[in-house]
C-alpha positions as a Markdown table, in Angstrom:
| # | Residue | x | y | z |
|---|---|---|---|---|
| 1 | Unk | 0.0 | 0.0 | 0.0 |
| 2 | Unk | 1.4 | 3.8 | -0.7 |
| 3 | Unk | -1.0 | 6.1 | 0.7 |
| 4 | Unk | -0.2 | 9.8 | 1.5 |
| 5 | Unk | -2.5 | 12.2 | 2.9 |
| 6 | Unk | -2.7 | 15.6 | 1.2 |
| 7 | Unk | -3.0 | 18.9 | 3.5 |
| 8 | Unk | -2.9 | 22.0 | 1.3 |
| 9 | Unk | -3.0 | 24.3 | 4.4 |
| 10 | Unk | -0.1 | 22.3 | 6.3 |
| 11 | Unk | 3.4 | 22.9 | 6.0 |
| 12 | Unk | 4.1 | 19.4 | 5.3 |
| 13 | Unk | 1.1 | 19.2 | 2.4 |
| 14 | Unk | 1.7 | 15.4 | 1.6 |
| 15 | Unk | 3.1 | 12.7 | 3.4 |
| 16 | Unk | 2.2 | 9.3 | 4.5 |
| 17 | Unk | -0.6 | 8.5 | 6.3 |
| 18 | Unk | -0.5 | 6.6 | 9.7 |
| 19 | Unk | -1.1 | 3.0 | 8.2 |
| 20 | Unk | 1.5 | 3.3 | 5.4 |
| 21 | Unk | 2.4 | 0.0 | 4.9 |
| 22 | Unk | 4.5 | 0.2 | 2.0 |
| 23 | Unk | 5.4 | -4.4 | 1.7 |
| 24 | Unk | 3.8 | -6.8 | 4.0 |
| 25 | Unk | 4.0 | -10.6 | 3.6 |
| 26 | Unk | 1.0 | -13.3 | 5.4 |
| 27 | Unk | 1.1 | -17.1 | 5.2 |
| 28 | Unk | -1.0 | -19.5 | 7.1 |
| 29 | Unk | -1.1 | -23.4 | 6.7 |
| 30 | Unk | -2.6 | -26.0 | 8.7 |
| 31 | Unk | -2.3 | -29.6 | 9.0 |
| 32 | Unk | -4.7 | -32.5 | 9.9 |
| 33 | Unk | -4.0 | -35.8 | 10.6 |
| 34 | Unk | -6.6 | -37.5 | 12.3 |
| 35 | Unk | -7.4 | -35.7 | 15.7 |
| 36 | Unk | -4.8 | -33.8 | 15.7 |
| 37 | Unk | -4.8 | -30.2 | 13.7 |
| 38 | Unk | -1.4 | -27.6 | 13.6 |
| 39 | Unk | -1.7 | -24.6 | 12.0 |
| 40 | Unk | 1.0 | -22.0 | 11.9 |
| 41 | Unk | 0.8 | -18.4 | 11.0 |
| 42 | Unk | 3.7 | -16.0 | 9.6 |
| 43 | Unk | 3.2 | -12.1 | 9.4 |
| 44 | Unk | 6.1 | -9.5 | 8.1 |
| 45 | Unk | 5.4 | -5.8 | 7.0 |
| 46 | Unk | 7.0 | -3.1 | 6.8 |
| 47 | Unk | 7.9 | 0.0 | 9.6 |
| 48 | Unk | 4.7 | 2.3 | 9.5 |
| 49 | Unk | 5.4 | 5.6 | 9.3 |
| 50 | Unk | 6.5 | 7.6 | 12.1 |
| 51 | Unk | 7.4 | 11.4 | 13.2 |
| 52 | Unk | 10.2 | 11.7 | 15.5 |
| 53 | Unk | 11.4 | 14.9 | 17.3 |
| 54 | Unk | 14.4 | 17.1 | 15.3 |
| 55 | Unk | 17.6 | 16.1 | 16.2 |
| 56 | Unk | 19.9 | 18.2 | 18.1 |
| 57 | Unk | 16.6 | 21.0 | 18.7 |
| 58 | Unk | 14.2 | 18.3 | 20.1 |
| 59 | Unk | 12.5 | 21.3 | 22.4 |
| 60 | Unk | 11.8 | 24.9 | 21.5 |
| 61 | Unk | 9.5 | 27.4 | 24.1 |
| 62 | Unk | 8.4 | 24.4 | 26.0 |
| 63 | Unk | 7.3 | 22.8 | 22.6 |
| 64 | Unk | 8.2 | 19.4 | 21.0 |
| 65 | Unk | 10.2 | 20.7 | 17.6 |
| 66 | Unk | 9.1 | 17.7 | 15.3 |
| 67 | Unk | 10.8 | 16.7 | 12.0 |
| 68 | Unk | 8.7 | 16.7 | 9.3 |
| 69 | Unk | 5.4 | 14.6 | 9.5 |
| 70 | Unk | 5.4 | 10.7 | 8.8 |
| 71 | Unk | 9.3 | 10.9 | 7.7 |
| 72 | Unk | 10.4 | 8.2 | 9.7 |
| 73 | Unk | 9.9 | 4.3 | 10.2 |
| 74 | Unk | 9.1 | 2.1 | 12.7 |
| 75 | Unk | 11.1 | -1.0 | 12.4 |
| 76 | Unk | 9.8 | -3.8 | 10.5 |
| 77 | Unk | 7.3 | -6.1 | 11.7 |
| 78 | Unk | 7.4 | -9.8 | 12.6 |
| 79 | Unk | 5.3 | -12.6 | 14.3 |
| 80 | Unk | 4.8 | -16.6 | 13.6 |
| 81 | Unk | 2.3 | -18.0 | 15.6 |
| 82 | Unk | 1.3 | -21.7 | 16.3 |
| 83 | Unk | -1.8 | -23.4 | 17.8 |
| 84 | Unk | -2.8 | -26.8 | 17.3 |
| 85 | Unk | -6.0 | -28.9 | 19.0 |
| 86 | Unk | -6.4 | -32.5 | 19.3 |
| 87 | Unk | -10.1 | -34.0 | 20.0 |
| 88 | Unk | -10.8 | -37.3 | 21.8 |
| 89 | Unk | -13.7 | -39.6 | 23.2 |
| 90 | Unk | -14.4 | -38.9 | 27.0 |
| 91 | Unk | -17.2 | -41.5 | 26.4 |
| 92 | Unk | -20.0 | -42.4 | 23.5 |
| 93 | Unk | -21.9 | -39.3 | 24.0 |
| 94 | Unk | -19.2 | -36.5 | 24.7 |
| 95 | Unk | -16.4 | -35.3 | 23.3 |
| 96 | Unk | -12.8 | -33.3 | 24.4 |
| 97 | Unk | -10.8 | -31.1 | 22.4 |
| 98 | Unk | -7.4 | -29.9 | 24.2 |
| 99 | Unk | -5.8 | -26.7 | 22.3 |
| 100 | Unk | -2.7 | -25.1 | 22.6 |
| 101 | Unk | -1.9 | -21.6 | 20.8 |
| 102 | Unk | 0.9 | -19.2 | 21.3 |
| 103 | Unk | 0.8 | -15.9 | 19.4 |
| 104 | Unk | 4.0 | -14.3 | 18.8 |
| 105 | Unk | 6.3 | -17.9 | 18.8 |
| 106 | Unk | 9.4 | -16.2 | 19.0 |
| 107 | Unk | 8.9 | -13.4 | 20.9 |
| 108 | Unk | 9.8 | -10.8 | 18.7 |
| 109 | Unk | 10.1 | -6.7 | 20.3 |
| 110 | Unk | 7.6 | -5.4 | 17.7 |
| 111 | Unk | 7.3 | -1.8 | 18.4 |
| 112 | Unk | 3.5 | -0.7 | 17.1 |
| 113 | Unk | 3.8 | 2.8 | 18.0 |
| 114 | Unk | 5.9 | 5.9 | 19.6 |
| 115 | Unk | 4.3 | 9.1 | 21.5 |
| 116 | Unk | 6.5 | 12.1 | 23.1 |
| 117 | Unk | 6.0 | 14.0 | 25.3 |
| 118 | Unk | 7.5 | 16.7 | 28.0 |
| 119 | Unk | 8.0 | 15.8 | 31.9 |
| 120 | Unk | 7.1 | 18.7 | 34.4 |
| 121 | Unk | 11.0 | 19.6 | 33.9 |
| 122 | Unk | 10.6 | 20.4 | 29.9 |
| 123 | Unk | 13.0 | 17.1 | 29.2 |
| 124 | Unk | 11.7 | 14.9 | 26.2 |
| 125 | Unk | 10.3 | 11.4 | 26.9 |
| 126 | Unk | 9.9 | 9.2 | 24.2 |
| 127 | Unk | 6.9 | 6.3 | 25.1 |
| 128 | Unk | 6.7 | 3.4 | 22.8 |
| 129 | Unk | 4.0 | 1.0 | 22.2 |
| 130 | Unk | 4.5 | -2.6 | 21.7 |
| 131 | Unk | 2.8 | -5.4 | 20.6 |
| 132 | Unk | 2.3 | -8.4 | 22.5 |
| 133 | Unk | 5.1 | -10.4 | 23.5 |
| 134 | Unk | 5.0 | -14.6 | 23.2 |
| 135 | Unk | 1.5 | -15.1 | 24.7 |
| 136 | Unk | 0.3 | -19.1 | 25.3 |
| 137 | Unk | -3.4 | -20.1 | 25.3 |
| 138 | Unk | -4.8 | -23.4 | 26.6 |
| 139 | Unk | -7.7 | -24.2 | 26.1 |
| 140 | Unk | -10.3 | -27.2 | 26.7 |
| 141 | Unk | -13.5 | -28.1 | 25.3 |
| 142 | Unk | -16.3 | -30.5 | 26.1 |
| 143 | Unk | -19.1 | -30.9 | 23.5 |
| 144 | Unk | -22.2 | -33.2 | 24.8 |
């Protein structure tokens, strides 16, 4: 995707928009065999685009200085995640199924966003927001 946004009364009149996401790459595959079932999921895109404060003149009159808008970006993003289920006979009449699933297999630092801001002292803090680390799920089902 190349998408800009276009501001004819901003300084900065095009640029990217927040959800430029110029490559991205998505595969899933599952297999079955029997009662058991393993799927695995890969995800890869691009850095979206970011603003980041000017180097060297970060604060000006108690104001962020910011570089121009969307110039920057984040780093690349990555995630494989894995879940598998296997179902079994608890009798005639009722069924199991025991899952496992964990979403980001590898535990990749996948930063989502950044925000700054100024502390009551006028010094820059830079807060970033992540994705979710390597998060497991169990699960277990009983259909009657």
């Amino acid at each position: 995707m190349n998408s800009n946004y276009l501001f004819k009364t901003l300084q900065d009149t095009k640029f990217p928009n927040n959800f430029d996401i110029t490559n991205a790459v998505t595969f899933g595959t599952s297999y079955s065999l029997k009662n058991l079932k393993v799927s695995i999921g890969f995800n890869w895109h691009t850095g979206k685009p970011t603003t980041k404060p000017t180097l060297g003149n970060e604060i000006s009159s108690s104001k962020i200085n910011y570089e121009p808008s969307n110039s920057r970006r984040l780093d690349d993003y990555f995630r494989i995640d894995l879940s598998s289920t296997y179902q079994f006979n608890f009798s005639k009449t009722t069924k199991a199924e025991l899952g496992f699933s964990a979403w980001n297999l590898f535990n990749q630092n996948n930063i989502i966003d950044n925000y700054y801001t100024l502390n009551d002292n006028d010094e820059l803090e830079k807060s970033s927001k992540y994705s979710l680390d390597f998060t497991p799920n169990i699960s277990f089902r009983v259909f009657f």
